[in-house]
C-alpha positions in Angstrom: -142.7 112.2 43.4 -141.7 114.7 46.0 -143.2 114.4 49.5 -144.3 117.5 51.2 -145.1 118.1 54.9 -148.8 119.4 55.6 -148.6 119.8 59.4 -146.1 119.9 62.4 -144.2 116.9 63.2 -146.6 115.6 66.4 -145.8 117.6 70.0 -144.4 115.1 73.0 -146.9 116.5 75.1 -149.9 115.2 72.9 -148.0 111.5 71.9 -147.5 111.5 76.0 -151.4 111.9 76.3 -152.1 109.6 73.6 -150.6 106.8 74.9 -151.6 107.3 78.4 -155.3 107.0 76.7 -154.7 103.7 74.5 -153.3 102.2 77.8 -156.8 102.2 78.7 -157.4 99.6 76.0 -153.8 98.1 76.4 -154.8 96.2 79.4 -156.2 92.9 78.9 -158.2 93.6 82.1 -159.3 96.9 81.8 -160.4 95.8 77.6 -162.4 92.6 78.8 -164.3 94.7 81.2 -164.9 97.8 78.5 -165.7 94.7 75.9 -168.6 93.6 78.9 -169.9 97.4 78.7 -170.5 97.5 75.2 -173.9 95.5 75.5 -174.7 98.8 77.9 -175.0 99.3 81.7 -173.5 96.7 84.0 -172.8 96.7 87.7 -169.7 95.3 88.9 -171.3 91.9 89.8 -172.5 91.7 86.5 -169.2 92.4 85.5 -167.6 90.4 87.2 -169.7 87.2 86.0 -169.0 88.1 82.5 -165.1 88.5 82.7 -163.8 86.2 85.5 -162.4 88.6 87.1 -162.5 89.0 91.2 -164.9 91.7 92.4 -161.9 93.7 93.6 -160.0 93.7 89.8 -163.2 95.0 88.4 -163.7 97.6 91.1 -160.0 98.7 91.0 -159.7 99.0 86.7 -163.8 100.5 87.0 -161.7 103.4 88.9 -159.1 103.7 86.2 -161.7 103.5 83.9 -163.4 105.9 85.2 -160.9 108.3 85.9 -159.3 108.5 81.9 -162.9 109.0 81.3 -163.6 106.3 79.3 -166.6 104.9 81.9 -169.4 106.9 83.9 -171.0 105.4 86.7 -174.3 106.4 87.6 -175.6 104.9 90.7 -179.5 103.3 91.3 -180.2 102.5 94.8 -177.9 100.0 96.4 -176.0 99.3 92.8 -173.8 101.4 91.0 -174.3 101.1 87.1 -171.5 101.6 84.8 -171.3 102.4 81.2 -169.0 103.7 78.5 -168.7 107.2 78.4 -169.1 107.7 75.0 -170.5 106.0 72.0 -167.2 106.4 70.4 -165.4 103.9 72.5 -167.4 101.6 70.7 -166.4 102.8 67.8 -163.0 102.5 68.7 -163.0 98.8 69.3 -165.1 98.0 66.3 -162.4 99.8 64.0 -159.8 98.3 66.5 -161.4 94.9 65.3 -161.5 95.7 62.0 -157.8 96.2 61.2 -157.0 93.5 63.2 -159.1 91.0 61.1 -156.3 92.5 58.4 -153.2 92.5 60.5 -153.5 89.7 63.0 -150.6 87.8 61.6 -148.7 90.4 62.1 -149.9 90.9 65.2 -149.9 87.6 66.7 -146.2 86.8 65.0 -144.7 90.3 66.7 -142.4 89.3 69.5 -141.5 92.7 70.3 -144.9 92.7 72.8 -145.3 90.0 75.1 -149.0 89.8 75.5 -149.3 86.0 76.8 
């Protein structure tokens, strides 16, 4: 069987941009609080309750968040509401969980991240 190349080899530029958006999930911070938005809208007390996290964590990855686009905030008299930006983050995760329910030996056995 001979293999045969359909498309171009990936372009750094685009890998660069890719990882810089999975980073958004890569941090267990940042994934708690976009696992406490997938219920829907939150404010950052309500986040914080949920996660642990000090009010100040939450507010600082809500701007990272915000800024790669994965969050809006929309704001409702003294309270600031935030969601995920798209419907598709979701999906993300839920397709994120689902190879992981097949991998997670490998996963949990790889020593070439430290994730403790």
């Amino acid at each position: 069987m001979k293999f045969v190349m359909t498309s171009p080899l990936p372009d750094t530029a685009g890998v660069a941009l890719k990882a810089k958006f999975f980073r958004g999930f890569g941090d267990p911070s940042r994934l708690r609080i976009i696992e406490a938005l997938r219920e829907g809208p939150r404010t950052v007390g309500e986040i914080v309750e949920i996660t642990g996290l000090s009010q100040s964590n939450v507010s600082n990855h809500l701007a990272c968040l915000r800024d790669c686009g994965l969050v809006v905030a929309e704001r409702n008299g003294r309270f600031v509401s935030y969601q995920l930006s798209d419907e598709r983050v979701t999906a993300i995760l839920t397709l994120a969980e689902s190879l992981l329910a097949d991998a997670a030996r490998g996963v949990y056995e790889c020593t070439r991240y430290n994730w403790r």
